[in-house]
C-alpha positions as CSV (number, residue, x, y, z in Angstrom):
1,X,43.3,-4.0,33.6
2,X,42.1,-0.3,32.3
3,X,38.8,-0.5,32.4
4,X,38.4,2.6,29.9
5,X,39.5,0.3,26.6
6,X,36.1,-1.9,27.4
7,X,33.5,0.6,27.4
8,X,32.3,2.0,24.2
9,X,32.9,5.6,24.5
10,X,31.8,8.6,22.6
11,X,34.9,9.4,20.1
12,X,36.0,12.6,19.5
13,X,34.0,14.7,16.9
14,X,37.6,14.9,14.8
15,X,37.7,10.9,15.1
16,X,36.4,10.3,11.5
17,X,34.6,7.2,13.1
18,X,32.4,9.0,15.3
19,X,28.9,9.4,15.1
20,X,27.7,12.9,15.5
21,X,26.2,14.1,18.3
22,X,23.0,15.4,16.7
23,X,21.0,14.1,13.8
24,X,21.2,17.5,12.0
25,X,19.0,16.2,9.1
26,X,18.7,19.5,7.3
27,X,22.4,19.8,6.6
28,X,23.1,16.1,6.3
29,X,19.4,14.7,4.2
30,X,21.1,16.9,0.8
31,X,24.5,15.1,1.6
32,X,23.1,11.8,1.8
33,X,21.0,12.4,-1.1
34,X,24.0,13.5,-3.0
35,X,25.7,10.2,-1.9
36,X,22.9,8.1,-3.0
37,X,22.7,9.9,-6.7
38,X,26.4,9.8,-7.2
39,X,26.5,5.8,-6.8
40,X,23.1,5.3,-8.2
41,X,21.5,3.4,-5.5
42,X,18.1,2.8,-7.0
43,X,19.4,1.5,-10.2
44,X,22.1,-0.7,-8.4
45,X,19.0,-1.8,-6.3
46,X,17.3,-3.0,-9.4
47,X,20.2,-4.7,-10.8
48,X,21.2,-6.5,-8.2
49,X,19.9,-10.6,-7.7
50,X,16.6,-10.9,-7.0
51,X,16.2,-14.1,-5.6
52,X,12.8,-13.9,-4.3
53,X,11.1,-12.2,-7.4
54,X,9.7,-9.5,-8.1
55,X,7.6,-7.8,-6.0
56,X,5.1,-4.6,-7.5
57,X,3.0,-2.1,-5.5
58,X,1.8,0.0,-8.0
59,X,1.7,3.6,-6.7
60,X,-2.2,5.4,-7.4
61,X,-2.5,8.7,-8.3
62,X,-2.0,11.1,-5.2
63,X,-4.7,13.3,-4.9
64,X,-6.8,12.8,-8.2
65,X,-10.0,13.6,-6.6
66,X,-10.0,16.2,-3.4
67,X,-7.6,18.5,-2.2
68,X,-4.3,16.8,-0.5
69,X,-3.8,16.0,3.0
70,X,-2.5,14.2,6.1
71,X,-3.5,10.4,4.2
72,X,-2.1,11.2,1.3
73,X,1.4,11.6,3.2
74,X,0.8,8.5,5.3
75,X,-0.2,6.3,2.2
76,X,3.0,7.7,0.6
77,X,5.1,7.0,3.2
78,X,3.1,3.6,3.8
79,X,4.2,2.4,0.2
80,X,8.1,3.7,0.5
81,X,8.2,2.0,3.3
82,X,6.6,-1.5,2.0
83,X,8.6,-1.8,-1.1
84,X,12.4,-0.9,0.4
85,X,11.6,-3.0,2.8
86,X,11.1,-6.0,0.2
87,X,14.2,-4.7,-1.7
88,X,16.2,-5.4,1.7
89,X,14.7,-8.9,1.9
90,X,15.6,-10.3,-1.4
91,X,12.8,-8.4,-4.0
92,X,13.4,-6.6,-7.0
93,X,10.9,-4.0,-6.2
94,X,10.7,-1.2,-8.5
95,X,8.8,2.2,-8.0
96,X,5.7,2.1,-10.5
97,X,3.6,5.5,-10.3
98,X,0.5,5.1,-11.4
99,X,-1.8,7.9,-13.1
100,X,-4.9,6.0,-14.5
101,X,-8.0,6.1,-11.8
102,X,-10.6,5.8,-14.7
103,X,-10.2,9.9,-15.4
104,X,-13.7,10.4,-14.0
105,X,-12.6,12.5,-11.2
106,X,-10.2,14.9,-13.2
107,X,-12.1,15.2,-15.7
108,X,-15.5,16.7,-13.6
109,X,-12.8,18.6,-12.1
110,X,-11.8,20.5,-15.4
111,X,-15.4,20.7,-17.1
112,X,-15.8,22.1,-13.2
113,X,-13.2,24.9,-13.7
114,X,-14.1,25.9,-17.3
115,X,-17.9,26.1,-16.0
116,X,-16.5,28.8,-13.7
117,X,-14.6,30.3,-15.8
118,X,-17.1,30.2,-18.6
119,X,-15.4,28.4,-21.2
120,X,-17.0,25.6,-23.1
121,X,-15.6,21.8,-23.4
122,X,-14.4,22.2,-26.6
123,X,-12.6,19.1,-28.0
124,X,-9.3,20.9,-28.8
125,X,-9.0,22.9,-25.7
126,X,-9.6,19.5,-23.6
């Protein structure tokens, strides 16, 4: 028996099976992408059965009252995370950005700004 057909050796890099060597995301992220837009993977996603329902996380604002950082990533990333996992497990879960958080924040943010900048709140400009 040759014992080298029953191991599961690295191919060759010109054997079109082969797995690379290296990850290379920076080259390959844009190709996958491409990939992804060309066969129009979120809309097949939603058009496909659902046979568990649907399942909705409804994606707040980012950073609607501070300046952005580390959490906002990690709740980002969170969410992504959450709802292709329930689209690989029978969901129809859709990506629902949200932009309503009452307004408060925002707007003391702007009547902040045109303080500083000594402007008035005047109904058209706002």
């Amino acid at each position: 028996m040759d014992y080298k057909h029953t191991l599961n050796i690295t191919l060759s890099d010109k054997d079109p099976r082969a797995m690379p060597q290296r990850a290379n995301l920076p080259a390959r992220e844009p190709q996958i992408q491409a990939r992804w837009d060309e066969i129009g993977l979120y809309r097949l996603s939603l058009e496909r059965p659902a046979p568990r329902g649907t399942f909705v996380l409804h994606d707040g604002p980012p950073y609607s009252n501070g300046d952005i950082h580390l959490g906002h990533a990690l709740n980002k990333i969170a969410k992504d995370i959450i709802v292709k996992y329930k689209t690989m497990v029978g969901y129809r879960a859709p990506y629902v950005p949200g932009w309503d958080n009452h307004g408060m924040p925002i707007e003391n943010n702007v009547l902040r700004e045109f303080r500083e900048a000594g402007l008035t709140p005047d109904p058209i400009r706002m």
